[in-house]
N, CA, C and O of each residue as an XYZ file, in Angstrom:
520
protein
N     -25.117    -15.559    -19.627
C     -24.113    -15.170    -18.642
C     -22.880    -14.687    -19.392
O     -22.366    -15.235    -20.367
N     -22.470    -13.516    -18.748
C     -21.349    -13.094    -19.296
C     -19.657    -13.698    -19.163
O     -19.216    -13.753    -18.015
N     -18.912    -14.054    -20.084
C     -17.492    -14.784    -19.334
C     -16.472    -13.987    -18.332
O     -16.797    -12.799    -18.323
N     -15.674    -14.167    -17.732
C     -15.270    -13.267    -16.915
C     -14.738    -12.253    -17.802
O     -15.452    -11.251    -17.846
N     -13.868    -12.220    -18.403
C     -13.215    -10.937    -18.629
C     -14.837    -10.027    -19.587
O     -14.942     -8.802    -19.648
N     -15.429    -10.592    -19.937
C     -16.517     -9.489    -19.785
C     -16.621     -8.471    -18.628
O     -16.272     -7.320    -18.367
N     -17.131     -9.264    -18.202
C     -17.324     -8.542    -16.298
C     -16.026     -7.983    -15.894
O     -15.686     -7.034    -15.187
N     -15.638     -8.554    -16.324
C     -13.838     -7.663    -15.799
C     -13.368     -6.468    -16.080
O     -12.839     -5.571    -15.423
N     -13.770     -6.685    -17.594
C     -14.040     -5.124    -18.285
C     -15.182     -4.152    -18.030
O     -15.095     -2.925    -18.013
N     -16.392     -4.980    -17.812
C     -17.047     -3.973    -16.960
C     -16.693     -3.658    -15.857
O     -16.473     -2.447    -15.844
N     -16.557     -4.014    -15.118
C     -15.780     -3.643    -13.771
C     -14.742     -2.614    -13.709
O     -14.696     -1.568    -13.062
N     -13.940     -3.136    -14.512
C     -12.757     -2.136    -14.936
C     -14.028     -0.180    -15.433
O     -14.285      0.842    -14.796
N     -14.270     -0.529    -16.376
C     -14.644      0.523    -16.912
C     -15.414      1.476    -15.972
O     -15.105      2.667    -15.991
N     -17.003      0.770    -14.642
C     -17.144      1.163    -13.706
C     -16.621      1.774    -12.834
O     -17.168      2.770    -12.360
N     -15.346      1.297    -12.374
C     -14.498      2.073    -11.798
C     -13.747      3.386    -11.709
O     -13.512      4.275    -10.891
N     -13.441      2.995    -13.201
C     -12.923      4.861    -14.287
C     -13.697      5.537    -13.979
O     -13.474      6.550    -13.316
N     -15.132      5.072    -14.480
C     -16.288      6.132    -14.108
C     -16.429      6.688    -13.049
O     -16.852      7.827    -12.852
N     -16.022      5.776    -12.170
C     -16.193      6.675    -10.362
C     -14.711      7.245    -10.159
O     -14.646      7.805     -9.064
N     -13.530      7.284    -10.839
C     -12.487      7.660    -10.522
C     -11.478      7.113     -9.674
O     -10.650      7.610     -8.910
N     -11.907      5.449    -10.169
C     -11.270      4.264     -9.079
C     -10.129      3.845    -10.032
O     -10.564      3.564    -11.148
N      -8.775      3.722     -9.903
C      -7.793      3.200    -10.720
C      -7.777      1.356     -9.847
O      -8.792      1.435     -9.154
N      -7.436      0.542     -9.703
C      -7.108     -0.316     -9.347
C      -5.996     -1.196    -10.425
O      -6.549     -1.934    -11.240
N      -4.802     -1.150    -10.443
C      -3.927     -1.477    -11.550
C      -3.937     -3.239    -11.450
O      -3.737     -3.962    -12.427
N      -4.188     -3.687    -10.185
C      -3.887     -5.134    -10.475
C      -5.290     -6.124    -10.287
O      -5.615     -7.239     -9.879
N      -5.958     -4.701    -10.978
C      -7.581     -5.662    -11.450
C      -7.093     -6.779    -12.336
O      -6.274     -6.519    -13.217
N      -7.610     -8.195    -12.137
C      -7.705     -9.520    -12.820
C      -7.836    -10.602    -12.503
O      -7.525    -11.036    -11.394
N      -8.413    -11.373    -13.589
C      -8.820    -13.136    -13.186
C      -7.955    -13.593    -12.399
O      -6.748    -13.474    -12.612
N      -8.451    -14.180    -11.382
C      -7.130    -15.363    -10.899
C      -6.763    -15.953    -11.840
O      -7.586    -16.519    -12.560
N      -5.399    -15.990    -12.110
C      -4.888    -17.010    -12.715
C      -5.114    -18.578    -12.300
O      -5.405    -19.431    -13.138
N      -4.885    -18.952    -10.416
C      -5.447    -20.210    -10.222
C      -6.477    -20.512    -10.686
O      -6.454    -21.301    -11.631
N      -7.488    -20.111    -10.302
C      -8.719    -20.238    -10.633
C      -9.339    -20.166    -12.104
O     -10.387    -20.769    -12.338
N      -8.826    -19.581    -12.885
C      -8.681    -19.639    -14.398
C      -8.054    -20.498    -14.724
O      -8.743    -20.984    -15.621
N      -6.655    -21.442    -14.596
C      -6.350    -22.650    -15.203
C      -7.302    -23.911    -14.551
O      -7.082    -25.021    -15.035
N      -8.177    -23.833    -13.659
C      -8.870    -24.835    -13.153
C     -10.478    -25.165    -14.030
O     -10.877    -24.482    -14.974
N     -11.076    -26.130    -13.555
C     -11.895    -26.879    -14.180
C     -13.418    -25.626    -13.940
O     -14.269    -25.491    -14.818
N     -13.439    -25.151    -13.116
C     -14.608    -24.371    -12.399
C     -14.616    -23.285    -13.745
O     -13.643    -22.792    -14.317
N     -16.400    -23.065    -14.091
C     -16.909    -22.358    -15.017
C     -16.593    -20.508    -15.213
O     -16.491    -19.742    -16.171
N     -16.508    -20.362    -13.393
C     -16.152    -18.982    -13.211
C     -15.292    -18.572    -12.303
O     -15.480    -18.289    -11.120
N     -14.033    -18.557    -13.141
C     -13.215    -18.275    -12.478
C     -13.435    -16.781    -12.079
O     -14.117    -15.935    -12.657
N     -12.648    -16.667    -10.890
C     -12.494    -15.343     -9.384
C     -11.974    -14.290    -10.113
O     -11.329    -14.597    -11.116
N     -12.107    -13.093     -9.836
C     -11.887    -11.819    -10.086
C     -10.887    -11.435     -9.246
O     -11.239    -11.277     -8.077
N      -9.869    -11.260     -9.473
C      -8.610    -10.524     -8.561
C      -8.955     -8.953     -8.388
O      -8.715     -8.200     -9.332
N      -9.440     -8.521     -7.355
C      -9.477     -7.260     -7.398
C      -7.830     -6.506     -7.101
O      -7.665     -5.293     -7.227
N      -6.519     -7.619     -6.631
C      -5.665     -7.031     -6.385
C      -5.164     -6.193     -5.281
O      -5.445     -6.268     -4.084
N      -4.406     -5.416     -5.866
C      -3.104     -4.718     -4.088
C      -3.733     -3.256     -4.704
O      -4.052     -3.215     -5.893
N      -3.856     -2.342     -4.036
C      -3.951     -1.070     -4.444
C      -3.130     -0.204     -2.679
O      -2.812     -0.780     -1.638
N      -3.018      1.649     -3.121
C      -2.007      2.072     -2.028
C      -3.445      2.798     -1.579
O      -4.460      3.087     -2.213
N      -3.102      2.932     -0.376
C      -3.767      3.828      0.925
C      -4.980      4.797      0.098
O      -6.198      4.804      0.277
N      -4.213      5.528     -0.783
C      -5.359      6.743     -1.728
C      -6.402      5.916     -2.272
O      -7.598      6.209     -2.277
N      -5.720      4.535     -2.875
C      -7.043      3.969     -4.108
C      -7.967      3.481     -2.947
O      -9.175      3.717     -2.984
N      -7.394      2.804     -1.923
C      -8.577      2.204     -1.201
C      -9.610      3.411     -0.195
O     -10.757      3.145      0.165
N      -9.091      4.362      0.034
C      -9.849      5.544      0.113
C     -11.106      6.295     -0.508
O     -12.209      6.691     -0.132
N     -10.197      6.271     -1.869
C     -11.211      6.903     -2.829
C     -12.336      5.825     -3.250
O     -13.388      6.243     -3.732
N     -12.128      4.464     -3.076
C     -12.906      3.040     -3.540
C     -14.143      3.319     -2.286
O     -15.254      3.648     -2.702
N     -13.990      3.216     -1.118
C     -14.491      3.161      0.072
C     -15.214      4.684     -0.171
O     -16.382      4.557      0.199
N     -14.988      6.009     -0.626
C     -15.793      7.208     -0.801
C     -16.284      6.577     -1.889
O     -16.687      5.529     -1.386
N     -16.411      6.542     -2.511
C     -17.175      5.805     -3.686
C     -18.102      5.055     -3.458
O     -19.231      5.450     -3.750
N     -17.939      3.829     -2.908
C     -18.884      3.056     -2.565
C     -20.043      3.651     -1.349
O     -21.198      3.237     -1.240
N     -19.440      4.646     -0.551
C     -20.073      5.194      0.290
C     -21.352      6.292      0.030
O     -22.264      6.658      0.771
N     -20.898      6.731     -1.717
C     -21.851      7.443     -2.831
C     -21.464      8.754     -2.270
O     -22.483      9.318     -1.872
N     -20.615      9.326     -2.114
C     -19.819     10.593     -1.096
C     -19.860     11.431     -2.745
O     -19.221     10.883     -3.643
N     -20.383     12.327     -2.964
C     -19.976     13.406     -4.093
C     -19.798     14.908     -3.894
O     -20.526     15.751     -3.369
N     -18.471     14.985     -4.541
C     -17.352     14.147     -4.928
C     -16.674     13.643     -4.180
O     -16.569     14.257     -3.119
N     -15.862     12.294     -4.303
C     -15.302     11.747     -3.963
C     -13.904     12.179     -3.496
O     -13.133     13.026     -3.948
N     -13.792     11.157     -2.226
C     -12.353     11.814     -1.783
C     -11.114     11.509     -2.761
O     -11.217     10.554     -3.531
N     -10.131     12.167     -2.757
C      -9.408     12.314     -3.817
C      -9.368     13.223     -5.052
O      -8.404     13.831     -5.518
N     -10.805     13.166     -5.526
C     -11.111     13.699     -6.747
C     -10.864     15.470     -6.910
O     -11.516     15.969     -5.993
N     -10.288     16.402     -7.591
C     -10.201     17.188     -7.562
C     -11.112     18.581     -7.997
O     -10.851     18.923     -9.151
N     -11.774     19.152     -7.552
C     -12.532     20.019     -7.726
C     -11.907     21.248     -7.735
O     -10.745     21.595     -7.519
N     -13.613     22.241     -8.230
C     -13.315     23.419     -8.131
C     -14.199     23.820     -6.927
O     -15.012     22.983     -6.534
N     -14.133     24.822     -6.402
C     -15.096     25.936     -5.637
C     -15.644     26.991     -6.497
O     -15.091     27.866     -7.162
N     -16.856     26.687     -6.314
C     -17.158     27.237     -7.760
C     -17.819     28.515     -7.188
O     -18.374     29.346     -7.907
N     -17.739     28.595     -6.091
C     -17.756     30.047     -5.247
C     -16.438     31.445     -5.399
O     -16.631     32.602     -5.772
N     -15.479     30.964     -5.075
C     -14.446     31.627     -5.800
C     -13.661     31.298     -6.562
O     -12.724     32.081     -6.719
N     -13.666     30.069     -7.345
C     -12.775     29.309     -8.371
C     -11.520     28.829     -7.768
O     -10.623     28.873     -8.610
N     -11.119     28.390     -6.630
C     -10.033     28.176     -6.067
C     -10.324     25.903     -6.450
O     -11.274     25.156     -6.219
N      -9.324     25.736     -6.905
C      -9.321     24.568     -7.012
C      -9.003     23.694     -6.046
O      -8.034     24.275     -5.557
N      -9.159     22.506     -5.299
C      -8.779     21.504     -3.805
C      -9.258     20.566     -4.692
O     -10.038     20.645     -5.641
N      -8.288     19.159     -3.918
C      -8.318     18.015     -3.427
C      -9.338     17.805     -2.125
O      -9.387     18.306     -1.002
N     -10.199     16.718     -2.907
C     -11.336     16.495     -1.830
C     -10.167     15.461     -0.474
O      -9.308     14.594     -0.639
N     -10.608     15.992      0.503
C     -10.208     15.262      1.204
C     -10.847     14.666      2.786
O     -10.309     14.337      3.844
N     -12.318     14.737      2.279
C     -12.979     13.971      3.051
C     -14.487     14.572      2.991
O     -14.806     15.299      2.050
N     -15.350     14.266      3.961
C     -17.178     14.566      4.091
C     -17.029     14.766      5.829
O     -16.445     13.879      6.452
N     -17.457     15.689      6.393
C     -18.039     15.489      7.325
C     -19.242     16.711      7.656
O     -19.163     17.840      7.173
N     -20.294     16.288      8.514
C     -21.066     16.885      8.697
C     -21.755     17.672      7.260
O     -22.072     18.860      7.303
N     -21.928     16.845      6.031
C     -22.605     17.411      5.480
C     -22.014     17.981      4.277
O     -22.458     18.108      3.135
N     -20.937     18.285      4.797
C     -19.384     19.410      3.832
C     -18.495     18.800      3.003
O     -18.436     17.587      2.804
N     -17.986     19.414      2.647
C     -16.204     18.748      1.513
C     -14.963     19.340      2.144
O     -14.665     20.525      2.290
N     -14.491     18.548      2.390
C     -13.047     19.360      3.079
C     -12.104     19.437      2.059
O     -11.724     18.361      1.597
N     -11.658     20.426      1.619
C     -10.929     20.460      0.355
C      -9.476     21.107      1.151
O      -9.422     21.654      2.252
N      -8.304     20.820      0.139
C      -6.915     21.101      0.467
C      -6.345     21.784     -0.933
O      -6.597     21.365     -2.063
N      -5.667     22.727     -0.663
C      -5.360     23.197     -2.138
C      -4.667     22.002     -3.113
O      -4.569     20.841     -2.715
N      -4.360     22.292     -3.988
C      -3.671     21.761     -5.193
C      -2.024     21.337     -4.368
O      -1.947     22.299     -3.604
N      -1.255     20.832     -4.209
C       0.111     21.069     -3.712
C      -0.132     21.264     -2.425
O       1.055     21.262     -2.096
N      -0.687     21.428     -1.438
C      -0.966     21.289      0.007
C      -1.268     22.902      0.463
O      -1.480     23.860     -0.281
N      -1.223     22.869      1.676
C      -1.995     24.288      1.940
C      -3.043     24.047      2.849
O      -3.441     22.887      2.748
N      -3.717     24.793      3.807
C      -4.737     25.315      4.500
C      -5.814     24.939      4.253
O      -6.291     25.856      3.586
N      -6.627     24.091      4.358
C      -8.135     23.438      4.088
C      -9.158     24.061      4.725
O      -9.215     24.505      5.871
N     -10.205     24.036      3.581
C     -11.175     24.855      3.667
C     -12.574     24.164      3.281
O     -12.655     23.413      2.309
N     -13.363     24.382      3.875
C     -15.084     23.690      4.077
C     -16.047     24.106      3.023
O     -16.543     25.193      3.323
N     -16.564     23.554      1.705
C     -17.849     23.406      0.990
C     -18.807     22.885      1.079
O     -18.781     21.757      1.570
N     -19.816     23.335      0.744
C     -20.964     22.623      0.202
C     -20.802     21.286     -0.777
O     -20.333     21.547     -1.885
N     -21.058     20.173     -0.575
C     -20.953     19.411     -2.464
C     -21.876     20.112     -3.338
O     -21.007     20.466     -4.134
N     -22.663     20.468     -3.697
C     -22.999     21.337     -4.806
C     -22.469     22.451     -4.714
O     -22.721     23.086     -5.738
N     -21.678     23.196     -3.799
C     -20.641     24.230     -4.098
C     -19.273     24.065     -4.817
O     -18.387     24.919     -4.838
N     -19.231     22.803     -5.421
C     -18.374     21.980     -5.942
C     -18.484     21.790     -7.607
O     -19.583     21.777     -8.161
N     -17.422     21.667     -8.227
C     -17.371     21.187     -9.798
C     -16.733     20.731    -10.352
O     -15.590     21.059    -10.033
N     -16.773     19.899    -11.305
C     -15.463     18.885    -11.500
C     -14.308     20.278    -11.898
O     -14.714     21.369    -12.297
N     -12.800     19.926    -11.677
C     -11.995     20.565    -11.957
C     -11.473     20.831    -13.264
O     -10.384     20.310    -13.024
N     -11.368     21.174    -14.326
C     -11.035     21.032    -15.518
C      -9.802     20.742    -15.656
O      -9.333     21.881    -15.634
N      -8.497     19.724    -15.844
C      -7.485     18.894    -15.936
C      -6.394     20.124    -16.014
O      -5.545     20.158    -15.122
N      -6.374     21.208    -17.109
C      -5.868     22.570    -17.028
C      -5.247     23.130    -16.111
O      -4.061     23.288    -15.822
N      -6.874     23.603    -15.405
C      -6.568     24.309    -14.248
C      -5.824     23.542    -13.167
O      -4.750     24.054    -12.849
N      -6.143     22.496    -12.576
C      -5.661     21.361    -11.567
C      -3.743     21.560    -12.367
O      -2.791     21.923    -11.675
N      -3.663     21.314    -13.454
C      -2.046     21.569    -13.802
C      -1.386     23.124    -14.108
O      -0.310     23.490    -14.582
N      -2.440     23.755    -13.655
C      -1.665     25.283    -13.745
C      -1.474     25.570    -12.173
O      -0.474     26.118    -11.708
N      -2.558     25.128    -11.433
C      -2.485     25.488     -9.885
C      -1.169     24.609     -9.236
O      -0.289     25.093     -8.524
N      -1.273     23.246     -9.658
C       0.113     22.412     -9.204
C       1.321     23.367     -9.855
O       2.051     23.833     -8.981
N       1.670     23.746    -11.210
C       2.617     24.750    -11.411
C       3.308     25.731    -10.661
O       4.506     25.919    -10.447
N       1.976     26.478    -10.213
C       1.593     27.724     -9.750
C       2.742     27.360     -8.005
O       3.455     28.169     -7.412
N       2.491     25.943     -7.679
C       2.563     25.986     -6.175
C       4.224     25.553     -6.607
O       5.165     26.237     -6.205
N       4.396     24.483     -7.366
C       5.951     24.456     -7.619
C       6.831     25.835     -7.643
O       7.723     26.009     -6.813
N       6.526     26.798     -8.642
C       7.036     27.314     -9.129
C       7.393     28.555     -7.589
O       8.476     29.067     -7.305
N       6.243     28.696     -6.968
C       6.080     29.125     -5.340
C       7.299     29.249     -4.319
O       7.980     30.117     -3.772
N       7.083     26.967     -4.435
C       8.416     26.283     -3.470
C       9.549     27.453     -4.082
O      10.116     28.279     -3.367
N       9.701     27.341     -5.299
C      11.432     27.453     -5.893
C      11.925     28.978     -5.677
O      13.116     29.232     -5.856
N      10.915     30.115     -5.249
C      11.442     31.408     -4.932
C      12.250     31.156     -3.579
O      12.193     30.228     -2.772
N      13.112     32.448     -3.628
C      13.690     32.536     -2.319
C      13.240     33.615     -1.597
O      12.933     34.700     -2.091
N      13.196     33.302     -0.337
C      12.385     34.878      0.150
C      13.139     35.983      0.133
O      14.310     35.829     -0.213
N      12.704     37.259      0.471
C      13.204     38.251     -0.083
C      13.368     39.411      0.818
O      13.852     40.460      0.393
């Protein structure tokens, strides 16, 4: 049997893999100063997005809500932001007009692009019209 923070770290690391942050993953402390062999796993507080993307995750939804893709139909990059009927509802980078994929019309986003398109939409806000 593994001790907890084994499992903890697996757990932890599982999560990365699916694109789950949870920051106040850890042992109970009660339950860790006590006599009992295995002490409890704090899965912790997480905000509205993590428990979202945890719940698409567990739901085996690919990709996951949150996670940022490409359209690999016209290269336009979105924020997954949900499944229905089959589809990916994606939202641009910085907000914008949502638009319907396939999940295999989908690809992970390359970190780059996802920070040139957020640029792209800042830099947008800051014109004045003309």
């Amino acid at each position: 049997m593994r001790s907890t923070e084994e499992v903890l770290e697996v757990l932890r690391a599982a999560l990365v893999g699916a694109g789950v942050v949870l920051p106040s993953l850890d042992v109970d402390p009660v339950t860790a100063a006590g006599d009992e062999p295995f002490p409890l796993v704090s899965l912790g507080r997480c905000n509205v997005r993590t428990a979202e993307r945890l719940a698409s995750v567990l739901r085996g939804e690919r990709p996951a809500v949150g996670a940022q893709v490409v359209d690999v139909r016209d290269g336009r990059i979105g924020e997954v932001m949900g499944h229905v009927g089959g589809r990916v509802q994606l939202r641009p980078v910085g907000g914008g007009r949502e638009w319907d994929c396939l999940p295999e019309e989908t690809g992970p986003a390359p970190r780059a692009d996802v920070l040139r398109a957020r640029v792209r939409q800042i830099n947008g806000e800051g014109r004045l019209p003309q």
